[in-house]
N, C-alpha and C positions, 0 to 999 in steps of 0.2 A: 489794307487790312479791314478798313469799316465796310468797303464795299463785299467782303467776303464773308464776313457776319453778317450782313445784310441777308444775303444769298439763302445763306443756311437757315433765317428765320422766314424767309418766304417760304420756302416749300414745304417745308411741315405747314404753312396756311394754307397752300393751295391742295395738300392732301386733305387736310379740316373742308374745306370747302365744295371738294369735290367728294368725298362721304357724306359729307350733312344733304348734299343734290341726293346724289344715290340714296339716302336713307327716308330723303322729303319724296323721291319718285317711289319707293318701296311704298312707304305709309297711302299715297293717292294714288298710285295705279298698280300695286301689285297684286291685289286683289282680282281686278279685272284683267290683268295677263293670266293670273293662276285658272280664273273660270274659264277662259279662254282655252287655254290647255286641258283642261279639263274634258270641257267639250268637245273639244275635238278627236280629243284620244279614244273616248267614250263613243262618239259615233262614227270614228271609224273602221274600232275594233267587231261592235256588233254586225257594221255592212257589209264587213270580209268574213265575217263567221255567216250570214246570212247564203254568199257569190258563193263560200267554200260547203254550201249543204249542210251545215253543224248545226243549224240552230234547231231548237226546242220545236216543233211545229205547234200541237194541235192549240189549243190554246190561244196564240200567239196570231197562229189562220183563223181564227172563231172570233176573234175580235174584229181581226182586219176586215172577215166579209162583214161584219156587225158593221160596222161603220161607214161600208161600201154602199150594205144595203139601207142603209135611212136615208143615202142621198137618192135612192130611190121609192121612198115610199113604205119601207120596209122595216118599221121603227128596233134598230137595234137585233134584228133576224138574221139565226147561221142556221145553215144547211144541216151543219155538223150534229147538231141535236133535235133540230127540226124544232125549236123555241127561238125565243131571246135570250141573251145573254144573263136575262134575270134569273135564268132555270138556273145558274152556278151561283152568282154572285151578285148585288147589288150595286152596279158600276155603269150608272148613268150621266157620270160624268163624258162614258165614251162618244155619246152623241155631239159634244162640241168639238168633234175633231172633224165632223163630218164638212162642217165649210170650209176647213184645208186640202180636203181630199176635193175640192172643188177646183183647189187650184193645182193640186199635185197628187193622182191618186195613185199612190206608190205607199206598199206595205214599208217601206226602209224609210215613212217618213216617222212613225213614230218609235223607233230608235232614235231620230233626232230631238224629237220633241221631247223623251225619255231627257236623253242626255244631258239639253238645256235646261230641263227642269231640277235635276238634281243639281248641275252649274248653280242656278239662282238659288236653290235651297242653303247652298254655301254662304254663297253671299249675303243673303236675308240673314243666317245666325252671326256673319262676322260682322254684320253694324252693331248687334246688341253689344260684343266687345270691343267695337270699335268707340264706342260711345264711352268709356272711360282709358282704354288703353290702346290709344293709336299705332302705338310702334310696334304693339303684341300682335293686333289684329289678323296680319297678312299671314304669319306665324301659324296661327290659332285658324286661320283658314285652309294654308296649307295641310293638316291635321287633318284637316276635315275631307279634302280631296284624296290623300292619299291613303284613308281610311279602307280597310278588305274588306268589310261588311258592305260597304257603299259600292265598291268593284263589284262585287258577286250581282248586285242588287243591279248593275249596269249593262253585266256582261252573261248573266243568267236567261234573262228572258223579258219581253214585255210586258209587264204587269198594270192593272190599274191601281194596284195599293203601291207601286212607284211612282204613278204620277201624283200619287197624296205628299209626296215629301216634301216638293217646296211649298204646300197649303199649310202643313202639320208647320214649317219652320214660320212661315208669316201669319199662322196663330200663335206659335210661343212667344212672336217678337211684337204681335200686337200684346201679348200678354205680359211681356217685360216691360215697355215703356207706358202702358196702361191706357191702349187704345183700343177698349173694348170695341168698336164697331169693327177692325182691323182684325183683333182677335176671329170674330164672330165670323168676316167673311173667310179667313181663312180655313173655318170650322167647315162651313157648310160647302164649301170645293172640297174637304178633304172625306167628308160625308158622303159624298157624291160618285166617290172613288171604289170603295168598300163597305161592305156593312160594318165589318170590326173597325174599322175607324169612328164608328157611332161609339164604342167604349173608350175612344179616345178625348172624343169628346167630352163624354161624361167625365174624364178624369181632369180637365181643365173646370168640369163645375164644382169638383171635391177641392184640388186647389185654392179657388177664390174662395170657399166657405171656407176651408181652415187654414188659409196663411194670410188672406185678406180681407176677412170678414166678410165678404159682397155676396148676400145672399140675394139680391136682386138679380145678380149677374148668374150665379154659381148654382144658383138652386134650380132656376127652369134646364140649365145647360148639363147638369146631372143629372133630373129625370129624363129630358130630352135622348144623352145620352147611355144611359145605364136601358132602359125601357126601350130609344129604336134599337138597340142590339140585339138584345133578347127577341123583340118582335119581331125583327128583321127573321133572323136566321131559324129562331122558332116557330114559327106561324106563314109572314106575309109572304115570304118568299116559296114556300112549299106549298101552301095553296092559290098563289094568286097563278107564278108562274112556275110551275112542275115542271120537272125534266121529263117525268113521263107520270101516265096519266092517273094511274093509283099511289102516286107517291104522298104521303103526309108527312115526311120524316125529313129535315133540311140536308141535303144532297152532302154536304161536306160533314154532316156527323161524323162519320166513320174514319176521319182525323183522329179523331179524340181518342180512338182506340177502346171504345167500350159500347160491348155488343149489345146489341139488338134492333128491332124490324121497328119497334115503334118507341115514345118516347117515354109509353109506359115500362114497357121491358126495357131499356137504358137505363130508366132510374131504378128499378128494382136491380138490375146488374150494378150500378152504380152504389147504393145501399148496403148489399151485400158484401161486396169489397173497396169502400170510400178511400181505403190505403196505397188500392194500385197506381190512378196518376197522382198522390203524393208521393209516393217512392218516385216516381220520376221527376222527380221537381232536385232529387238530391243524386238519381243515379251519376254512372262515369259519363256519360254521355253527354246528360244537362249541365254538369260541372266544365268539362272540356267547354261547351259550348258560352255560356258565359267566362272563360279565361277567354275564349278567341275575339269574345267579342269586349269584353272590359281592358284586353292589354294595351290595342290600339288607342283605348280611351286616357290613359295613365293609370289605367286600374281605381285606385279608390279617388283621382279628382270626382268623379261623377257625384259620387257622396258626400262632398266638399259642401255640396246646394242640393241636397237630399228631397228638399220640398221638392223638385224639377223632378229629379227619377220618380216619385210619385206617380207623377202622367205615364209614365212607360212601365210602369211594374204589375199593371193586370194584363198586359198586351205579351209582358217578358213569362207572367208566369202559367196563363194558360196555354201559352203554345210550347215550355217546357213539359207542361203534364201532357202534350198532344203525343197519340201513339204514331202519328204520322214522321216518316224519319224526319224527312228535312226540316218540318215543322220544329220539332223537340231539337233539333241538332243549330238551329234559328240559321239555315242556309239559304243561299237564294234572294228572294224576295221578302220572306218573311223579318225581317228586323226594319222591314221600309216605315212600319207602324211607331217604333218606339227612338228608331236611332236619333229623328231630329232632337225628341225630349231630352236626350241622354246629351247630344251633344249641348244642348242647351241649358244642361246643368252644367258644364265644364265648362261652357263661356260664363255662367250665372257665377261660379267658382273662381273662377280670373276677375268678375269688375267687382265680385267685392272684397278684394286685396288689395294689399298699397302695391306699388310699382315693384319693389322689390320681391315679393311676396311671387307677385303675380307673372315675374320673367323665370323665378325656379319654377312654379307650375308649368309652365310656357315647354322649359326646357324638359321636364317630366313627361309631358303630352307628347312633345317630339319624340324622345326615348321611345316612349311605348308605340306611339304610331308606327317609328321606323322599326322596331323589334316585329311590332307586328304585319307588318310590310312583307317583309323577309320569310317570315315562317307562313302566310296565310292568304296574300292577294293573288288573287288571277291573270292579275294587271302583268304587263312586260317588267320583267325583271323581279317580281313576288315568287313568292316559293311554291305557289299553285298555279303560276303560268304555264301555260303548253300552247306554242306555237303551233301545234296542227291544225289546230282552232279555227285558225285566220288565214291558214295557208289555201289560195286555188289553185287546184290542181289541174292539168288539161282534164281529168276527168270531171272534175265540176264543169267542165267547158262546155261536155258532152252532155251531161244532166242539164245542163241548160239551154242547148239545142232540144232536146226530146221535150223539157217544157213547153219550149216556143211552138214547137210542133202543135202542140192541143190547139185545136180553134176554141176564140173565145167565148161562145158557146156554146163550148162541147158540155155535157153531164160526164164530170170527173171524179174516178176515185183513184186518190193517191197514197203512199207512205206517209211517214212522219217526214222527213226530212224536205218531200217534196210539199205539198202542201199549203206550206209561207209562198210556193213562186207562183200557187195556180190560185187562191183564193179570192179574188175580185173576178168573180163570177155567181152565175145565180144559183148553178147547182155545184158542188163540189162537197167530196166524202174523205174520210179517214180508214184507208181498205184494211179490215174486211170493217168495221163498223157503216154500213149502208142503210138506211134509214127505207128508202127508197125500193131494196131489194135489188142486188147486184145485174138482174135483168135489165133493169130501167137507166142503166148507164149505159152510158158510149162509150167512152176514155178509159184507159187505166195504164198506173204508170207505175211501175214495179221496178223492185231494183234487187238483186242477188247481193249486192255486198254492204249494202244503207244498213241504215239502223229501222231492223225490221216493227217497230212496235206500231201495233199492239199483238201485234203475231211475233212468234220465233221465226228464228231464222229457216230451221226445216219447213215452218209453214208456209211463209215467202216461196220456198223453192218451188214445194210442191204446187203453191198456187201457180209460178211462172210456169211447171212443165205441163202442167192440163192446159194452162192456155196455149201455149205452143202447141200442144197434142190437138186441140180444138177448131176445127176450121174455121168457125163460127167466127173466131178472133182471128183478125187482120193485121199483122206483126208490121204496124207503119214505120217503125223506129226501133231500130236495135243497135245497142254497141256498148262491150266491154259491161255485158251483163247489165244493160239499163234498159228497159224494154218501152215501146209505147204501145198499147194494144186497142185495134179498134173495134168494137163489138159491133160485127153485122155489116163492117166496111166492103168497100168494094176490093174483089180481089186485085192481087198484085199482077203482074205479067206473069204468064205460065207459059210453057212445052206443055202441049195435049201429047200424052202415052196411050190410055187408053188397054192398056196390056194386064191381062189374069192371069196369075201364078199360083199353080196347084188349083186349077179350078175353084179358088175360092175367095184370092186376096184382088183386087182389078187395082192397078196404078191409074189413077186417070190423068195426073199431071203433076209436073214438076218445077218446082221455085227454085231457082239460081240466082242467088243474089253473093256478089262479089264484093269483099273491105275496101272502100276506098280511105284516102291517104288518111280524115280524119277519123277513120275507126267506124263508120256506119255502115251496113249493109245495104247495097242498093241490087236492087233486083230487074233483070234484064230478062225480056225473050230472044233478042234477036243474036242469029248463028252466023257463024263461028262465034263464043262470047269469049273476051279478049279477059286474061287473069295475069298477076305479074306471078314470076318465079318468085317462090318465097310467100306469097300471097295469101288469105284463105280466102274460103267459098261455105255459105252455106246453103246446103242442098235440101227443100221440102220435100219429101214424097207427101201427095195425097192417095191417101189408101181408102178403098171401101170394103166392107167385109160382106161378098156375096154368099156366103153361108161360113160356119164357125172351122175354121183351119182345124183338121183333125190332129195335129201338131204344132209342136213350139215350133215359131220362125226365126231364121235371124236374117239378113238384110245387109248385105253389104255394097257398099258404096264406094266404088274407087275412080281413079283419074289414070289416065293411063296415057303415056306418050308415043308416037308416030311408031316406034318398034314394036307396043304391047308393054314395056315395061311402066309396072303401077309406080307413080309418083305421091302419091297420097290414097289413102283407102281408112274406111272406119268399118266396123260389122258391129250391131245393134240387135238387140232385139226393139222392135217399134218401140217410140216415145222415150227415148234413151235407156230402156228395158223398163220400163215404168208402166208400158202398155202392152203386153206380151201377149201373144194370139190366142193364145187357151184363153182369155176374157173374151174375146169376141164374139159380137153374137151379131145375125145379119142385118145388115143397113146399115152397122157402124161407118162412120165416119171418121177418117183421121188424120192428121200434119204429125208426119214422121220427118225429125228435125236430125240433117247431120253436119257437123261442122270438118270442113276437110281443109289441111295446111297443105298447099304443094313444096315439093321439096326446093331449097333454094338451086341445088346442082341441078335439077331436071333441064333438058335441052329441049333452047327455045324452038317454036313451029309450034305444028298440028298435037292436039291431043284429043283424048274422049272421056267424055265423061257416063259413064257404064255403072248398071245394078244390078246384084245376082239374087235368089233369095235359097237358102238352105234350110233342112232340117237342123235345128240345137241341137240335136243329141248326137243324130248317126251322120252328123256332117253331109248328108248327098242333096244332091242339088236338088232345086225344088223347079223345074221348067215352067216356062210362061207356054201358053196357049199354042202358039207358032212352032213350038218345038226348041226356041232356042232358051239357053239356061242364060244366058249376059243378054241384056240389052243397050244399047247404044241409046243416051236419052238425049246427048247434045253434042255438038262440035265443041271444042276448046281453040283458044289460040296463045299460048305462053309468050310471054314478051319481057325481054330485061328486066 
């Protein structure tokens, strides 16, 4: 009997025992598993958006070469604007990245650096509540990771007002436990990041004058920062480093949504209507955007330590009155300025409650974290997540073949999307933005189904069909609508024709270039050229215009098997009817481009590959010189 009492009071100790372990491992290392996770998730997600072509470029490439180029001599210099990076922004913190790039000079490292940095921005706010409430801490961490605002800010793009966040949290946390030299350094790293981090600044010197008297401390650190803001973005920045060369007007004014060329005409527009960005400070817009961003917080704990939101409330309410969307809607990057203070009012709000106090807020914070988890992260499993993001696709596979293609140094202009893969190079463009003049490149690397900007999509197109159309351009790399184009390259292999049709069009040669298995066109001269059944081919005519065709032509191109019967055939007018002969005028030059599928039934052997050209209108054939209307321009040989 005693020994079965016994029994039954052991094990409720050994479950005490092994909870209070579990709860003692929580309190000292949970912390450091959550950053952990954190981390990782964070830069693995951005490197599969990077492999998968989704990411944000210009920007993003404008930095990376920035950074590229000072290990060369080149202090903080992109192509992209033909400046420094100061022509946008005051973000000379980016130069201390340049002795990483020393040892790893890969654009995917500062997605890393990103990553870890916000990791420790965590950790840096959960000591200030670990410092009274241990067992809350890891809780009140969690919170903080699994924050949408901090997602977006992750997974948006690389910004240098994100690498301010864990400076901005190791100044609130020097400014919690009253280590002003801690504070200050963390000030001036995060000064170093942004201009408008200088108003943040200042707002740590309004704090010490009015909640802790230290006007020693608070008073230079609010002129300091109130004054570099203003001069920053008003003045130094527009005359020291211009984006271009009559500029006086600070390059991102026109955020703010209120017009004009100078800064006199801004304020008198300003004056005029002082009500416009205050109505925006209340519109539907500004309202949504702080619920999205206070619900994760527990909505009014932040208010709990009002003094704290202070530092964040000029950073929160000018970029509300900003006419700029994402600005006013606080998406992206933008809350990288305010969110540590915010968070730093909701740990300020946790240590100064008693224990019990401070596990309903705890549990309040989680509510809204996890509510806003649900309705607003990007992150895997948030209600703004889209797996396509992160997804590579064989076709990324190909985009990443025709990058590798460039030499590295070639003079490149590319898409958005491509951009982040060519950017550590000396010359490199944002097509059509060429600083340079589109002549003085080599490279160009275009894409039909990418995300065209700063062009539309008709304009992508039309720019891919004139370069096709252009002989001038050397199609080094084609597949699945990704093109690499060499300007002024050596040609490909050709069949010399040599043949005039209608006295007035001369074929002089033709490109065969065959898909092989991973989707690239490779181009051959030698005959018979072997194609599989099922297969395609694409076929250049080079056409010269010996005098202007006194009619429309069309051009057809077929394949035709050992009987005569055609297996594949296209009829065009030149340049995919883009370039129609009534333009021609003599001397033209031209790459008349067709794509031909053979049939999968066609029977394997001998085939030809034959071109006719007609009149458009009255259909009759238009004869080559020799008298014959088909010419035979190569042998074929179909195969399985």
């Amino acid at each position: 009997m005693s020994s079965a009492i016994e029994g039954t009071t052991a094990e409720p100790a050994m479950v005490r025992t092994m909870d209070q372990r579990l709860l003692g491992w929580w309190q000292d290392y949970g912390a450091y598993l959550l950053a952990a996770i954190f981390a990782g998730v964070f830069t693995c997600l951005p490197i599969l958006q990077f492999h998968a072509f989704r990411t944000l470029g210009l920007d993003f490439a404008e930095l990376d070469q920035a950074i590229w180029n000072t290990l060369r001599g080149r202090f903080l210099y992109s192509t992209f604007h033909h400046f420094t990076v100061f022509s946008n922004h005051f973000s000379p913190i980016m130069a201390l990245f340049a002795p990483l790039y020393a040892i790893w000079s890969d654009i995917r490292l500062l997605h890393v650096e990103q990553a870890i940095g916000l990791a420790a921005a965590g950790l840096i706010l959960y000591k200030a509540v670990r410092s009274r409430h241990p067992s809350l801490a890891p809780w009140f961490l969690l919170a903080f990771y699994l924050n949408p605002a901090l997602h977006e800010m992750a997974l948006k793009e690389f910004r240098p007002v994100v690498v301010a966040v864990p400076f901005v949290a190791l100044a609130s946390y020097g400014l919690y436990v009253h280590k002003r030299w801690l504070m200050l350094l963390g000030l001036v790293l995060a000064m170093m990041c942004k201009e408008n981090l200088f108003l943040v600044a200042g707002m740590f010197g309004v704090y010490l004058i009015l909640f802790e008297r230290d006007w020693k401390w608070g008073a230079p650190l609010a002129v300091i920062g109130w004054v570099g803001a203003f001069a920053l973005t008003l003045w130094l920045l527009p005359t020291l480093f211009p984006g271009w060369p009559d500029q006086t007007v600070y390059e991102q004014m026109d955020y703010l949504g209120i017009p004009g060329e100078t800064y006199g005409e801004i304020w008198q527009n300003l004056t005029r209507a002082p009500w416009t960005p205050l109505l925006r400070l209340v519109d539907r817009d500004a309202l949504r955007a702080l619920w999205r961003i206070f619900l994760p917080l527990g909505l009014v704990l932040p208010f709990l330590a009002s003094d704290w939101v202070l530092i964040g409330l000029p950073s929160i309410g000018y970029m509300l009155m900003a006419g700029n969307w994402g600005m006013h809607q606080l998406r992206g990057w933008y809350p990288a300025s305010f969110l540590p203070a915010l968070f730093m009012s909701v740990g300020a709000a946790l240590t100064r409650r008693d224990r019990l106090w401070a596990r309903w807020l705890t549990v309040g914070l989680l509510c809204g974290t996890i509510l806003g988890y649900v309705l607003y992260s990007p992150a895997p499993l948030g209600g703004k997540y889209d797996p396509s993001l992160y997804r590579v696709t064989p076709r990324d596979h190909l985009s990443a073949q025709v990058v590798a293609a460039v030499p590295p140094g070639g003079r490149v202009a590319a898409q958005d999307p491509y951009i982040t893969h060519l950017s550590q190079r000396e010359f490199v463009y944002l097509y059509p933005w060429i600083r340079i003049g589109a002549e003085n490149v080599e490279y160009f690397v275009l894409d039909r189904h990418a995300n065209p900007y700063p062009s539309s999509p008709s304009e992508i197109n039309e720019a891919i069909d004139n370069m096709l159309a252009d002989p001038s351009f050397v199609v080094e790399r084609e597949a699945d609508g990704i093109y690499l184009f060499h300007q002024r390259g050596e040609h490909l292999p050709a069949i010399p024709v040599q043949k005039v049709a209608g006295g007035s069009m001369m074929l002089d040669r033709v490109e065969v270039a065959a898909r092989d298995e991973q989707g690239f066109y490779q181009s051959t001269d030698g005959e018979p050229i072997e194609l599989q059944r099922g297969g395609q081919v694409r076929i250049s005519l080079y056409w010269e215009a010996l005098a202007p065709p006194i009619a429309e032509r069309t051009v057809s191109v077929r394949i035709a098997d050992a009987h005569g019967a055609l297996i594949a055939l296209q009829d065009n007018q030149p340049g995919q009817g883009n370039k129609p002969t009534s333009w021609w005028q003599t001397g033209w030059q031209l790459r008349d481009v067709y794509y031909l599928t053979v049939s999968p039934d066609a029977q394997s052997g001998q085939a030809s590959l034959d071109v006719l050209v007609y009149d458009s209108h009255s259909l009759e054939m238009v004869p080559f010189a020799d008298g014959s209307e088909v010419i035979q321009l190569c042998e074929l040989n179909l195969v399985q």
